[in-house]
PyMOL Python script that loads the backbone (N, CA, C, O; Angstrom):
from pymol import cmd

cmd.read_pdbstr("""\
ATOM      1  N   UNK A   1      14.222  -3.329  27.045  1.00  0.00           N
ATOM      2  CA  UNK A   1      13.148  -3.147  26.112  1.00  0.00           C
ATOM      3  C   UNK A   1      12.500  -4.510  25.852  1.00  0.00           C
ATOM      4  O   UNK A   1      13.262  -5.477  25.842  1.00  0.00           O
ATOM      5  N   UNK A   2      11.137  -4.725  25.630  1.00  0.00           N
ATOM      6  CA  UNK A   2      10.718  -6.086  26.034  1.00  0.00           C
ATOM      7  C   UNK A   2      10.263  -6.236  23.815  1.00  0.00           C
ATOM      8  O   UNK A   2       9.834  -5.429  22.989  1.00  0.00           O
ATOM      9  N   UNK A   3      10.597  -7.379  23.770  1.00  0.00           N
ATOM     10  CA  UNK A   3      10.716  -7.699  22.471  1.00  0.00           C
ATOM     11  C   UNK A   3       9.174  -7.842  21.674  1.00  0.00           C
ATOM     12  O   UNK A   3       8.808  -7.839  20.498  1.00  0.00           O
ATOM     13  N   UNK A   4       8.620  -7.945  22.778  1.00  0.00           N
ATOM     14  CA  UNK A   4       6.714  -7.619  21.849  1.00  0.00           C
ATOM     15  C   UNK A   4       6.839  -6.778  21.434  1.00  0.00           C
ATOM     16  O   UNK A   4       6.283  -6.936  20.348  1.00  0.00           O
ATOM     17  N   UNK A   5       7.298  -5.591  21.465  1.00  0.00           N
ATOM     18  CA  UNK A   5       6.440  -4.437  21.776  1.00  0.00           C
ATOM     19  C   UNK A   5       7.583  -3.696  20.277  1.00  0.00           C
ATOM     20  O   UNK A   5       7.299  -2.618  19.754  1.00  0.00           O
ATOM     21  N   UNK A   6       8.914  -4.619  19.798  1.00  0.00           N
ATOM     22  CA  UNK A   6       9.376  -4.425  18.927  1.00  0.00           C
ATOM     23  C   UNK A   6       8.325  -4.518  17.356  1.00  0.00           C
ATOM     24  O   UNK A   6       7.917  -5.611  16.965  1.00  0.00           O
ATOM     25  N   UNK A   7       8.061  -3.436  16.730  1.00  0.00           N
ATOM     26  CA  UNK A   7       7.532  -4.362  15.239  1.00  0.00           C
ATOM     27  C   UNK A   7       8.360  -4.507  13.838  1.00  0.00           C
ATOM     28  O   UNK A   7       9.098  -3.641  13.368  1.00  0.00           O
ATOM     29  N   UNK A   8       8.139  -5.516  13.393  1.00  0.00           N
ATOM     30  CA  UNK A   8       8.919  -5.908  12.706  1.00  0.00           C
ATOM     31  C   UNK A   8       8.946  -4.328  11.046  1.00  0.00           C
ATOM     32  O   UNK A   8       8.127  -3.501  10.644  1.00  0.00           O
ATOM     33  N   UNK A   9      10.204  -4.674  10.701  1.00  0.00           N
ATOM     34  CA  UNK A   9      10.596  -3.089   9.791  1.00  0.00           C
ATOM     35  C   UNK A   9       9.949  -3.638   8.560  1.00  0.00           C
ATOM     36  O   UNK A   9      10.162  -4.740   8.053  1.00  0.00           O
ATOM     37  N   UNK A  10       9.223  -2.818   8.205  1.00  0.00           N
ATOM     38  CA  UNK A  10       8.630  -2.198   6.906  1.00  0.00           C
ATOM     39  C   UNK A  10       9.370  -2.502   5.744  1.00  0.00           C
ATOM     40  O   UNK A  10      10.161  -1.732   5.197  1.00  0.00           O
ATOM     41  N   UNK A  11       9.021  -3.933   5.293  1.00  0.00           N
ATOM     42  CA  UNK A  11      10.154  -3.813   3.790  1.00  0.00           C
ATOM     43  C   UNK A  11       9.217  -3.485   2.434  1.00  0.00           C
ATOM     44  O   UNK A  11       8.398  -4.337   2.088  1.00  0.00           O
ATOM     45  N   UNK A  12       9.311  -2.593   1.889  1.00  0.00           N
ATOM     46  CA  UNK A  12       8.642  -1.538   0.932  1.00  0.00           C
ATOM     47  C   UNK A  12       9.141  -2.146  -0.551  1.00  0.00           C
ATOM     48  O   UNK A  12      10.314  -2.226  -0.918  1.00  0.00           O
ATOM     49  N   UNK A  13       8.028  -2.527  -1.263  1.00  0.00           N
ATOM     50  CA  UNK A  13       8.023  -3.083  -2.941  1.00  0.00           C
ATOM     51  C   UNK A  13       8.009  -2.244  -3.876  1.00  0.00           C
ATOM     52  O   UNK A  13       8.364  -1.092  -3.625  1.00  0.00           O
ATOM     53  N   UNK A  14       7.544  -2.651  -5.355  1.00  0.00           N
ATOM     54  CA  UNK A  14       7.597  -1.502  -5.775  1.00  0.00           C
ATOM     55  C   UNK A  14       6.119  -1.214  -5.884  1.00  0.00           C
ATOM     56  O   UNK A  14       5.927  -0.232  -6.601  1.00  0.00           O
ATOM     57  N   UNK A  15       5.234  -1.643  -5.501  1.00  0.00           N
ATOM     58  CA  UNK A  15       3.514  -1.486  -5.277  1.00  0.00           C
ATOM     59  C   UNK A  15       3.289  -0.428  -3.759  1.00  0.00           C
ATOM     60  O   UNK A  15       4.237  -0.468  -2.975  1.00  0.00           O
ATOM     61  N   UNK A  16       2.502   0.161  -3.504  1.00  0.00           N
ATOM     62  CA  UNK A  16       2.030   0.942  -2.372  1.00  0.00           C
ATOM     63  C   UNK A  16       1.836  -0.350  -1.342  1.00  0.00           C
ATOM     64  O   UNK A  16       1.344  -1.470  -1.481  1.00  0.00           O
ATOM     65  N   UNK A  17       2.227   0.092  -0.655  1.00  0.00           N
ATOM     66  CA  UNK A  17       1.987  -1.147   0.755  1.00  0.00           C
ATOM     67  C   UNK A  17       1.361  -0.323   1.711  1.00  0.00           C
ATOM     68  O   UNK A  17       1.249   0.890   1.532  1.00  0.00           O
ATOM     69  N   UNK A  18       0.643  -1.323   3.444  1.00  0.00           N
ATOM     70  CA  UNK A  18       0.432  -0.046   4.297  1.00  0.00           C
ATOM     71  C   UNK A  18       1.818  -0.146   5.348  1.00  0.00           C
ATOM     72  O   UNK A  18       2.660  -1.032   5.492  1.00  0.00           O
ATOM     73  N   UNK A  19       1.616   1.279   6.040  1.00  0.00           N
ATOM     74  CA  UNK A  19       2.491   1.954   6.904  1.00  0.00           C
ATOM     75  C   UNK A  19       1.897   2.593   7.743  1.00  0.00           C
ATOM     76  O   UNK A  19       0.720   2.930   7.619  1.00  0.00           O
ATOM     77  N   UNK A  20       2.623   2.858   8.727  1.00  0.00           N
ATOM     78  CA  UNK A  20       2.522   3.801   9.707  1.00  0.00           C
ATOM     79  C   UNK A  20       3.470   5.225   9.368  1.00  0.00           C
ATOM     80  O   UNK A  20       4.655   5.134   9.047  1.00  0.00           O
ATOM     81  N   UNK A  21       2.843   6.365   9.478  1.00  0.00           N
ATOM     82  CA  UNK A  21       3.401   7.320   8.956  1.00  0.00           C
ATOM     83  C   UNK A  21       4.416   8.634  10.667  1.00  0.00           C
ATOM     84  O   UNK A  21       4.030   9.359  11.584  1.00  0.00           O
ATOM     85  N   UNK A  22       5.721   8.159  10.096  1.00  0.00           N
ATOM     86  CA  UNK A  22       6.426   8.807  11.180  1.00  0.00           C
ATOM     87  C   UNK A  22       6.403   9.958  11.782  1.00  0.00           C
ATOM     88  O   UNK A  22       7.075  10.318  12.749  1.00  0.00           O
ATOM     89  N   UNK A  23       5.418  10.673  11.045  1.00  0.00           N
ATOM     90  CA  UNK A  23       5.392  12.236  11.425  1.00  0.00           C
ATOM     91  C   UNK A  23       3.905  12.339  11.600  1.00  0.00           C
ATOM     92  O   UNK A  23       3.670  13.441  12.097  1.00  0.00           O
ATOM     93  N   UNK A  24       2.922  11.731  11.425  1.00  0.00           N
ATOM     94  CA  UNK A  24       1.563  12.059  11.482  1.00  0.00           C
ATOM     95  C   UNK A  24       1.068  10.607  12.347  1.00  0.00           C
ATOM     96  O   UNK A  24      -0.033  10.555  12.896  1.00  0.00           O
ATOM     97  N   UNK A  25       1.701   9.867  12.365  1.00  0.00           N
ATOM     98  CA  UNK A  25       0.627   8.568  12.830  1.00  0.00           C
ATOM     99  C   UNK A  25      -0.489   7.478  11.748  1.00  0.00           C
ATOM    100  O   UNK A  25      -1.059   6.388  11.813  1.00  0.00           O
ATOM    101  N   UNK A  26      -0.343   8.415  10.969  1.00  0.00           N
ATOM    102  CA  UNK A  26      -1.305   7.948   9.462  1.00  0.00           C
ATOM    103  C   UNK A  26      -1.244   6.190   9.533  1.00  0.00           C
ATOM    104  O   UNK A  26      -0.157   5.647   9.732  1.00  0.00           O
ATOM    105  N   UNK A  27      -1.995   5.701   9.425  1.00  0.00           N
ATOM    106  CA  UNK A  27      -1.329   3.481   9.188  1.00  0.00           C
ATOM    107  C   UNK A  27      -2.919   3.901   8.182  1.00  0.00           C
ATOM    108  O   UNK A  27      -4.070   4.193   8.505  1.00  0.00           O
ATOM    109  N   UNK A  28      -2.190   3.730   6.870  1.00  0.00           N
ATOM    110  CA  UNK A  28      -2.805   3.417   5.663  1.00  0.00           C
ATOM    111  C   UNK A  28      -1.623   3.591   4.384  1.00  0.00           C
ATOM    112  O   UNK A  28      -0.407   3.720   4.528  1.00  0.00           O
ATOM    113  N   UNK A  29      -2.333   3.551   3.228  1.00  0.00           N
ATOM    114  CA  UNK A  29      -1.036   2.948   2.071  1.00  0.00           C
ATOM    115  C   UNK A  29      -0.046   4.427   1.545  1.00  0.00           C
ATOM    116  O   UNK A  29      -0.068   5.658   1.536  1.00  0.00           O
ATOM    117  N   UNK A  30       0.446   3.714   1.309  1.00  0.00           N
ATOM    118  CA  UNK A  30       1.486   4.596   1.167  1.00  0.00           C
ATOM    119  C   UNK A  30       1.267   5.252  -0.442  1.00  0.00           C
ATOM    120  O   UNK A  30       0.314   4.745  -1.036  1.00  0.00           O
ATOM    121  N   UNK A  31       1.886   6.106  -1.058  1.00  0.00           N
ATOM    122  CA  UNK A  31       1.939   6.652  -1.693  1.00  0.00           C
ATOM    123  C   UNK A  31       3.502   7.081  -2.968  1.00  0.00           C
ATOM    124  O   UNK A  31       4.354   7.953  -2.804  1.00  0.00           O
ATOM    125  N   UNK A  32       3.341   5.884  -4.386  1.00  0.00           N
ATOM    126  CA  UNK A  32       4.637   5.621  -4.513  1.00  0.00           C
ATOM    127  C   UNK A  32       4.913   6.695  -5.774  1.00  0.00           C
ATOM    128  O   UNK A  32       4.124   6.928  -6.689  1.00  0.00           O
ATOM    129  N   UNK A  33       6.089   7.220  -5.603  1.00  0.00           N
ATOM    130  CA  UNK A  33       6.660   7.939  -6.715  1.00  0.00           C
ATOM    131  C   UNK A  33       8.050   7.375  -7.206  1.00  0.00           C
ATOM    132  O   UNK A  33       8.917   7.229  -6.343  1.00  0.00           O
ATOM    133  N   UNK A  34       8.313   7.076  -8.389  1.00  0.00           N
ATOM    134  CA  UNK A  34       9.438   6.469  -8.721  1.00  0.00           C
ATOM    135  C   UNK A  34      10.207   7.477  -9.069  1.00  0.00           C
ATOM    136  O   UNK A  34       9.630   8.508  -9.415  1.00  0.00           O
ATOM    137  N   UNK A  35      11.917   7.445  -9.069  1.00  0.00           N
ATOM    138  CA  UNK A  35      12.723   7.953  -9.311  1.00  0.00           C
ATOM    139  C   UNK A  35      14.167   7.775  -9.607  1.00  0.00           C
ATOM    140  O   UNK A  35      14.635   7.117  -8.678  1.00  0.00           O
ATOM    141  N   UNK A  36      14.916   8.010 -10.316  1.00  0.00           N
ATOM    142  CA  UNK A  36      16.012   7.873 -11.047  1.00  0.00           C
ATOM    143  C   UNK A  36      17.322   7.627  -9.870  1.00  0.00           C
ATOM    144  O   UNK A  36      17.723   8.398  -8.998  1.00  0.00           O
ATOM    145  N   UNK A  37      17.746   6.372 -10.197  1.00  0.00           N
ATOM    146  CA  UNK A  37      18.936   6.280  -8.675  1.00  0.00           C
ATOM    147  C   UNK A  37      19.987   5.908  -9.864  1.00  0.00           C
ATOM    148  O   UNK A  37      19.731   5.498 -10.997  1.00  0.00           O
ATOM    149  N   UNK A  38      21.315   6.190  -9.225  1.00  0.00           N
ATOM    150  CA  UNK A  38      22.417   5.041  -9.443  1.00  0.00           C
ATOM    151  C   UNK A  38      22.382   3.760 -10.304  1.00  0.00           C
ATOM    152  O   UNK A  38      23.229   3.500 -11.159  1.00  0.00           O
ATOM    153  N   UNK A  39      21.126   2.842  -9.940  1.00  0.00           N
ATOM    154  CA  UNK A  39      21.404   1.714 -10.727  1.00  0.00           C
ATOM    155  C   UNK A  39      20.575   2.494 -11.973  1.00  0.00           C
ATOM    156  O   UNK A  39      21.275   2.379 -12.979  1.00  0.00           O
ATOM    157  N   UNK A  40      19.842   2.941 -12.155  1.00  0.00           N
ATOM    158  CA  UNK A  40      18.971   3.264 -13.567  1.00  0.00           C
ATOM    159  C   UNK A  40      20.435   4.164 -14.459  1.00  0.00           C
ATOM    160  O   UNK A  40      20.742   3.847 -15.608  1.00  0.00           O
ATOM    161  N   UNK A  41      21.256   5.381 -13.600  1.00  0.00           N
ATOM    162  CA  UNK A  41      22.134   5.482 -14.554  1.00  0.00           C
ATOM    163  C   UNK A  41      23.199   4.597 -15.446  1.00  0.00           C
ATOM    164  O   UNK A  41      23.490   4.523 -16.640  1.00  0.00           O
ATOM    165  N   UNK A  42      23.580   4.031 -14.352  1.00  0.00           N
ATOM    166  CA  UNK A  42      24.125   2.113 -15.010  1.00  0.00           C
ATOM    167  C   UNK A  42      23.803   1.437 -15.818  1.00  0.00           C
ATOM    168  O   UNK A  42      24.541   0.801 -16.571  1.00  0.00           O
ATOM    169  N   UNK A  43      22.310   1.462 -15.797  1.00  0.00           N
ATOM    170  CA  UNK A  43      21.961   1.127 -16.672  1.00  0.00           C
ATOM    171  C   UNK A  43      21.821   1.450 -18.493  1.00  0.00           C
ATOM    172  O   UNK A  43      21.906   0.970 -19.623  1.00  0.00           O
ATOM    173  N   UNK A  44      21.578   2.504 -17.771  1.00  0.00           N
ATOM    174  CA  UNK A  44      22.033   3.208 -19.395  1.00  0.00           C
ATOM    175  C   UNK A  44      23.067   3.751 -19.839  1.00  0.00           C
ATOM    176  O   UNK A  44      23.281   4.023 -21.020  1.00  0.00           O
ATOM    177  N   UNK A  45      23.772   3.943 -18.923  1.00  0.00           N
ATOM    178  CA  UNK A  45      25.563   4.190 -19.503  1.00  0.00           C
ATOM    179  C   UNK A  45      25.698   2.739 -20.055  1.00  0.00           C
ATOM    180  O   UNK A  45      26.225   2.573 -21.155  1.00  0.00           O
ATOM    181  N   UNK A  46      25.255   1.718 -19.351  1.00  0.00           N
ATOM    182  CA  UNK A  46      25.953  -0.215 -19.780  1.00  0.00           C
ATOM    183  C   UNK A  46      24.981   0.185 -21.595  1.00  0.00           C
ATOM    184  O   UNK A  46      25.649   0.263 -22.627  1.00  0.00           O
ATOM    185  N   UNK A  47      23.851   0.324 -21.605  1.00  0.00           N
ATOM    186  CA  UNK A  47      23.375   0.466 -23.453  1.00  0.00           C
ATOM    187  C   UNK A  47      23.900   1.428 -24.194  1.00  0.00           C
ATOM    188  O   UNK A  47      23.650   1.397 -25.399  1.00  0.00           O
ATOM    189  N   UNK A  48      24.890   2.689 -23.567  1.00  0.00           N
ATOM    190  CA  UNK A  48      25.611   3.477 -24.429  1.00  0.00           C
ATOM    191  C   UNK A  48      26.332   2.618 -25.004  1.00  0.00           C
ATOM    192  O   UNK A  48      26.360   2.372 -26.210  1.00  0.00           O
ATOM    193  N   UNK A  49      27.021   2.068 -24.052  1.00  0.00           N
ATOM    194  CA  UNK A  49      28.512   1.138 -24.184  1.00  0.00           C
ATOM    195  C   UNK A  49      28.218   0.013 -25.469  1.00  0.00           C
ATOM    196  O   UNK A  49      28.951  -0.167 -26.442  1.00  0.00           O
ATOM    197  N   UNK A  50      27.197  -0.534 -25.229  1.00  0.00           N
ATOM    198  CA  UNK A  50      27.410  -1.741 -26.334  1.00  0.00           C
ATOM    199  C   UNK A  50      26.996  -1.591 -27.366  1.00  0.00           C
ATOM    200  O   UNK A  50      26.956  -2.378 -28.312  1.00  0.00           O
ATOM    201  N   UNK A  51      26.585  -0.375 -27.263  1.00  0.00           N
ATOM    202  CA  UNK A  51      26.239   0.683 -28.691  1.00  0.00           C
ATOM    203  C   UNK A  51      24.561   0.942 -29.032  1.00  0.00           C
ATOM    204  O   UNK A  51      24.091   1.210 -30.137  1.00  0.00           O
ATOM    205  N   UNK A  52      23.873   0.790 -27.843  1.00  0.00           N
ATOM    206  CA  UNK A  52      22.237   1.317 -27.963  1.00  0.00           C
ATOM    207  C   UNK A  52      22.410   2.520 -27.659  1.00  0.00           C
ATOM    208  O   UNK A  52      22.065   2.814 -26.514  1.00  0.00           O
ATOM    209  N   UNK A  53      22.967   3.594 -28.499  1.00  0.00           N
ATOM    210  CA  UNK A  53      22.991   5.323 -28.239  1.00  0.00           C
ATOM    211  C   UNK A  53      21.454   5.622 -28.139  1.00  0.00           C
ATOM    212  O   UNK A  53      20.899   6.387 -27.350  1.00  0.00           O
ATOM    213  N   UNK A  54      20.747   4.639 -29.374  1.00  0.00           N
ATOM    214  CA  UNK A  54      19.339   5.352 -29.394  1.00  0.00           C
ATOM    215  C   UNK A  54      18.345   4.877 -28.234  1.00  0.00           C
ATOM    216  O   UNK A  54      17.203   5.264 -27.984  1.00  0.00           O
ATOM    217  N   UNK A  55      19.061   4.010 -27.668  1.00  0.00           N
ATOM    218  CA  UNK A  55      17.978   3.296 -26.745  1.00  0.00           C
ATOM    219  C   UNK A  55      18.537   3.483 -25.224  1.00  0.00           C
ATOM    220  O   UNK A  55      18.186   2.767 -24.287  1.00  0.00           O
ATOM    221  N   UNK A  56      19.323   4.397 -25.146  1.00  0.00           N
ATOM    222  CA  UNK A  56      19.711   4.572 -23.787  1.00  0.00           C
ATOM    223  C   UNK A  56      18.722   5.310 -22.481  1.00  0.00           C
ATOM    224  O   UNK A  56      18.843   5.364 -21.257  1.00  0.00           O
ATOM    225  N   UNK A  57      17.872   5.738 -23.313  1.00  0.00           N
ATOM    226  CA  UNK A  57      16.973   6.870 -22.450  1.00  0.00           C
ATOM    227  C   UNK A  57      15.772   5.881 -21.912  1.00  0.00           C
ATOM    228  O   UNK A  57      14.748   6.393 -21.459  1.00  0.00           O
ATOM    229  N   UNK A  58      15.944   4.270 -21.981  1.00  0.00           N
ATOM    230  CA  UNK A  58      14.813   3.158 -22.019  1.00  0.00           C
ATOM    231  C   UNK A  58      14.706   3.638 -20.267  1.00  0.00           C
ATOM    232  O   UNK A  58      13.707   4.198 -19.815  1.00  0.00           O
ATOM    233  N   UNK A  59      15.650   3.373 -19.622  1.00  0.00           N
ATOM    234  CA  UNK A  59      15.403   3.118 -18.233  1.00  0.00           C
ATOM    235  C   UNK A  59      15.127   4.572 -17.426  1.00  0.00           C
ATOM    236  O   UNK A  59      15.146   4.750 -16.208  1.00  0.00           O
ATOM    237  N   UNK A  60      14.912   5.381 -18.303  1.00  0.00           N
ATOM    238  CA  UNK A  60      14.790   6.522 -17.515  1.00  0.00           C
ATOM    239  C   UNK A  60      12.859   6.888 -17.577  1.00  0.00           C
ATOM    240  O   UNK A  60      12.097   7.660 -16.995  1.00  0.00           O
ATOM    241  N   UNK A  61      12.702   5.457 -18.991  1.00  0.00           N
ATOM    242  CA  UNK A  61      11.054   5.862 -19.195  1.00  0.00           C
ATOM    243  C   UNK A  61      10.442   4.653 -18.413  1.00  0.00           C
ATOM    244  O   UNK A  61       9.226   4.467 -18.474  1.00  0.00           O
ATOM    245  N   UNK A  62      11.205   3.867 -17.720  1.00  0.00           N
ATOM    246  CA  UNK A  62      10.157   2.236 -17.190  1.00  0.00           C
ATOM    247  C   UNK A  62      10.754   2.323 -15.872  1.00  0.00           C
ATOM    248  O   UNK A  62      11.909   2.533 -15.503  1.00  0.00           O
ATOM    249  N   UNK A  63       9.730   2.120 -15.293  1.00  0.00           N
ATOM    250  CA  UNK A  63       9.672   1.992 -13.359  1.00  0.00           C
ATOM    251  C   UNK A  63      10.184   1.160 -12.931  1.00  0.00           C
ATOM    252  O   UNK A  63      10.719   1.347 -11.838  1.00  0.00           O
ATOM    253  N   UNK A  64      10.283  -0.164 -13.560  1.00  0.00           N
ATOM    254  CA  UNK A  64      11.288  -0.888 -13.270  1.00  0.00           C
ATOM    255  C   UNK A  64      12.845  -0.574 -12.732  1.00  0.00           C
ATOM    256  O   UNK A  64      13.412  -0.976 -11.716  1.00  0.00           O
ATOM    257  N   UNK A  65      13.286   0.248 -13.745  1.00  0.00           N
ATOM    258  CA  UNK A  65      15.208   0.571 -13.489  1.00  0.00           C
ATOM    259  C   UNK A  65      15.026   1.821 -12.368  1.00  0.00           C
ATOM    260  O   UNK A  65      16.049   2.214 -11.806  1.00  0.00           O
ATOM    261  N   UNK A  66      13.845   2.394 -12.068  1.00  0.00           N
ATOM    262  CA  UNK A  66      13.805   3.534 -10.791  1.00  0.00           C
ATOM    263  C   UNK A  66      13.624   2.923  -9.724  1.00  0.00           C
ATOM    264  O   UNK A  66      13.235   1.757  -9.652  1.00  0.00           O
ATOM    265  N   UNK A  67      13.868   3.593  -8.863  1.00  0.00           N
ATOM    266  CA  UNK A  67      13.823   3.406  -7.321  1.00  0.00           C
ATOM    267  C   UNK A  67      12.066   4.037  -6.546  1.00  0.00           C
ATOM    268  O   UNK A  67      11.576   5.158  -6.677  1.00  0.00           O
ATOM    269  N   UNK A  68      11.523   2.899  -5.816  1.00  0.00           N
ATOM    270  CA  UNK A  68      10.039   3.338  -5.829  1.00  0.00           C
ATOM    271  C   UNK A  68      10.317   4.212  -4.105  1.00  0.00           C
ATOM    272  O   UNK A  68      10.838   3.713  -3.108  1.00  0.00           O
ATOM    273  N   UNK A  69       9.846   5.387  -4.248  1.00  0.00           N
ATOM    274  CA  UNK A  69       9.997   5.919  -2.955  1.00  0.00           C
ATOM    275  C   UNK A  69       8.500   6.235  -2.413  1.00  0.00           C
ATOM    276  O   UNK A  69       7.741   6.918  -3.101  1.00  0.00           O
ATOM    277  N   UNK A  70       8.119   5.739  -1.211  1.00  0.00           N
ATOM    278  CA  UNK A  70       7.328   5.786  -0.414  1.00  0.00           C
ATOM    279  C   UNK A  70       6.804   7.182   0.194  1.00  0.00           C
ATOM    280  O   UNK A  70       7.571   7.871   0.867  1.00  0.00           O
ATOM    281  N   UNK A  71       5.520   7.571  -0.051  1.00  0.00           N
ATOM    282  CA  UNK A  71       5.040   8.693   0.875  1.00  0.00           C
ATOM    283  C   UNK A  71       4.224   8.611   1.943  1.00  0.00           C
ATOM    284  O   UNK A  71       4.124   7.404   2.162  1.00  0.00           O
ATOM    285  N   UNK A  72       3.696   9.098   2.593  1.00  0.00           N
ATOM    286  CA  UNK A  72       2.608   9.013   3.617  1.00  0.00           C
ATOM    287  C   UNK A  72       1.268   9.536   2.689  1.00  0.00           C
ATOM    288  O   UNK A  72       1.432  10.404   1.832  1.00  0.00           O
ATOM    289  N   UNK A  73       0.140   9.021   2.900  1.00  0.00           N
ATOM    290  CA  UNK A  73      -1.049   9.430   1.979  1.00  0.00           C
ATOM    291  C   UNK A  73      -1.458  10.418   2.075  1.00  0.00           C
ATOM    292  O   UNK A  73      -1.799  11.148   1.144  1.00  0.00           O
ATOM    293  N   UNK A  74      -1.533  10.753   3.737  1.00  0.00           N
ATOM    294  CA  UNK A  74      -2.246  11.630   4.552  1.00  0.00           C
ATOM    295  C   UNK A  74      -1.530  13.154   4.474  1.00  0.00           C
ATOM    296  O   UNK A  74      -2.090  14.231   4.271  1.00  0.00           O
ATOM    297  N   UNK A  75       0.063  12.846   4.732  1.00  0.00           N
ATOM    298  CA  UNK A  75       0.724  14.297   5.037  1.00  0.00           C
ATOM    299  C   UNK A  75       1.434  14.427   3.695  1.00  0.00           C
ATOM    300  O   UNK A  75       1.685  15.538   3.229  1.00  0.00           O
ATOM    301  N   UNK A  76       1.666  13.617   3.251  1.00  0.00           N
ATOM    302  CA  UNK A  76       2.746  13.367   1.783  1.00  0.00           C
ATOM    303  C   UNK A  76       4.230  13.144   2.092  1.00  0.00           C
ATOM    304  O   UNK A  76       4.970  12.866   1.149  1.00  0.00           O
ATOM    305  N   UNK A  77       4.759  13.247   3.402  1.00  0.00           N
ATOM    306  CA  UNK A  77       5.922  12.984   4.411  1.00  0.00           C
ATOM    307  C   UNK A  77       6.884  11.675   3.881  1.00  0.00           C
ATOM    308  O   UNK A  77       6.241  10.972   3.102  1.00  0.00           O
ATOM    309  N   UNK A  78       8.282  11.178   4.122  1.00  0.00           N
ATOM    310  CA  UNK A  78       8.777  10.406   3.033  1.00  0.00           C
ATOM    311  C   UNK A  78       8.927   9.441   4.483  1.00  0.00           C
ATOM    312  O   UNK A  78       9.138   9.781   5.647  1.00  0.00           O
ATOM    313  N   UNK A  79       8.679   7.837   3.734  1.00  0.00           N
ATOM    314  CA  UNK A  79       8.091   6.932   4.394  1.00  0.00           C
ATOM    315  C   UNK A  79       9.028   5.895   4.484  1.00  0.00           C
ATOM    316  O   UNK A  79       9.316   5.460   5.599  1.00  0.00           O
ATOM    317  N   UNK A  80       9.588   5.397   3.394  1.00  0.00           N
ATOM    318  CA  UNK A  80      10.597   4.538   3.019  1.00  0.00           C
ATOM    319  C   UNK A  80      10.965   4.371   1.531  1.00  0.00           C
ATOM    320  O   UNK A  80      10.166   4.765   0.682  1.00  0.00           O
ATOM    321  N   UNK A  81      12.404   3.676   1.091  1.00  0.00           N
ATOM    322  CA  UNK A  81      12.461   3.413  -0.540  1.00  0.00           C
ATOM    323  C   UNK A  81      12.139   2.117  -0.757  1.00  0.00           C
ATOM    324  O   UNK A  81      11.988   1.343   0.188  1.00  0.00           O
ATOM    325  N   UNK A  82      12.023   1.805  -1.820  1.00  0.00           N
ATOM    326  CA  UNK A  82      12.776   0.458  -2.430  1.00  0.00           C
ATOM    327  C   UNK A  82      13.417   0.584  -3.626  1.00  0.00           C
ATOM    328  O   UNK A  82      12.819   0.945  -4.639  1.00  0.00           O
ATOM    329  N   UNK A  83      14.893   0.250  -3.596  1.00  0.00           N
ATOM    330  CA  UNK A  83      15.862   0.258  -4.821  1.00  0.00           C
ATOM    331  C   UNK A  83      15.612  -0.706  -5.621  1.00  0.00           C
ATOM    332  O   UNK A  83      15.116  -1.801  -5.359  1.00  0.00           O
ATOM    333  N   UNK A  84      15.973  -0.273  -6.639  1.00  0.00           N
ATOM    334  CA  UNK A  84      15.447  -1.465  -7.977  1.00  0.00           C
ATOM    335  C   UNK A  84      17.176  -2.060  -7.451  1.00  0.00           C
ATOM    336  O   UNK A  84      17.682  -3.043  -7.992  1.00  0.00           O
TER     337      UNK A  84
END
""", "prot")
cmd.dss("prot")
cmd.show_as("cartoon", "prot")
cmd.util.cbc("prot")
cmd.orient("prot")
């Protein structure tokens, strides 16, 4: 396999970036929906713990503690993540 012709992998932020879309061909921006992973529950089990009962539901309302998942614009097809 000749190494031009390799392109370098898609590392996905938490902003829309462009892509090439794996199922359609689409190369325009992507399309981001955030969503609740692992570290966002951590996160708020760690503010149960030190006693923010009332403030535990913080990371489930800010995009930050979610995980930004990537769509295709064109087909809506899933593109790539990025984990907080």
């Amino acid at each position: 396999m000749d190494k031009k012709s390799l392109a370098p992998p898609i590392v996905f932020g938490k902003n829309p970036s462009m892509a090439t879309c794996p199922r359609c061909g689409f190369r325009g921006q992507t399309v981001v929906n955030y969503e609740a992973n692992a570290n966002t529950h951590l996160v708020a089990l760690f503010i149960c713990l030190v006693g923010g009962i009332c403030c535990c539901c913080i990371p489930y309302c800010k995009d930050s503690c979610k995980a930004a998942k990537h769509s295709c614009g064109r087909c809506g097809s899933y593109v790539g993540t990025c984990k907080n």
